[in-house]
C-alpha positions in Angstrom: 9.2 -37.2 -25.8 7.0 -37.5 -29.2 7.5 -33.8 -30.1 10.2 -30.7 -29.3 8.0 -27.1 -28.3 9.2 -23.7 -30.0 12.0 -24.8 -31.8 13.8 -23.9 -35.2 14.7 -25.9 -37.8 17.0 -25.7 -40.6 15.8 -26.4 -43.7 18.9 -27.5 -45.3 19.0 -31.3 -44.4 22.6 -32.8 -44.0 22.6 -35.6 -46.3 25.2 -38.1 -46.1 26.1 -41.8 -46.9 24.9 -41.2 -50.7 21.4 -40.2 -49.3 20.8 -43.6 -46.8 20.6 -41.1 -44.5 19.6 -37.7 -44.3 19.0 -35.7 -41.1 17.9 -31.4 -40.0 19.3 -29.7 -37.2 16.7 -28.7 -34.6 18.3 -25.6 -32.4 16.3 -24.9 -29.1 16.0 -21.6 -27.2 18.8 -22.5 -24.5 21.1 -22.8 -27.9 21.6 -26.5 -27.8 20.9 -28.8 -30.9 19.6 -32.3 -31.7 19.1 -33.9 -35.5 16.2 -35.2 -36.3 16.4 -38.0 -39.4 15.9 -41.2 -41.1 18.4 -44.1 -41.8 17.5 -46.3 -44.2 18.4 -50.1 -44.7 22.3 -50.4 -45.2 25.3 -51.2 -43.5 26.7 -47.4 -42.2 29.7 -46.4 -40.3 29.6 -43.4 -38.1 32.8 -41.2 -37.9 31.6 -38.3 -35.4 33.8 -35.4 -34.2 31.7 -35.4 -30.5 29.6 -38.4 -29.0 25.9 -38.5 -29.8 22.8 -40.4 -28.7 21.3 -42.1 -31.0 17.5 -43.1 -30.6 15.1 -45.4 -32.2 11.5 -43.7 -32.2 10.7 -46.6 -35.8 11.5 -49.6 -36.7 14.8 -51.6 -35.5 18.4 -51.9 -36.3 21.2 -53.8 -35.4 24.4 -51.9 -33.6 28.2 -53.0 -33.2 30.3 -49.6 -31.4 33.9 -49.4 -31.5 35.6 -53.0 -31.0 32.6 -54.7 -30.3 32.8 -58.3 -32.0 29.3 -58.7 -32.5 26.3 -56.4 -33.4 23.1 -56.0 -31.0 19.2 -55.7 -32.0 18.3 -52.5 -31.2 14.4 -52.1 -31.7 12.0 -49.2 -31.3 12.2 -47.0 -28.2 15.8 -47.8 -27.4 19.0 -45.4 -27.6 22.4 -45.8 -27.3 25.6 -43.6 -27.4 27.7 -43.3 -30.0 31.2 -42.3 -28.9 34.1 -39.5 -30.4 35.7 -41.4 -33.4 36.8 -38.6 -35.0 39.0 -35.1 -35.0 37.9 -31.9 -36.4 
């Protein structure tokens, strides 16, 4: 999917990791909601309170979840899941 259809968007973007990455909250008309963002180049850890997908629509990345030993290329077009490591 290159586009979402009669969305909303909040304006306020959710800015974390000293700006490296910065995302805004799409919310659709059945009430779910997706972020929409941009990582730049750094080393990040992800703490997050429900597991998320995470796609790749530009550029690559490399990926090491939970225990793995080693990290994993992860180039354009690919997702993966990022699990619950964290309690609100």
């Amino acid at each position: 999917m290159s586009q979402f259809n009669n969305v909303t968007v909040v304006k306020k973007g959710n800015v974390f990791f000293d700006g490296k990455c910065v995302s805004h909250s799409v919310l659709f008309p059945d009430g779910t909601r997706k972020t929409v963002g941009v990582i730049l180049p750094s080393t990040l850890t992800f703490n997050v309170s429900t597991p998320e997908l995470m796609e790749i629509t530009s550029g690559t990345c490399r990926v090491k979840i939970g225990d793995e030993k080693n990290s994993r290329p992860m180039p354009r077009a690919t997702s993966f899941q990022c699990p619950q490591t964290a309690t609100s």
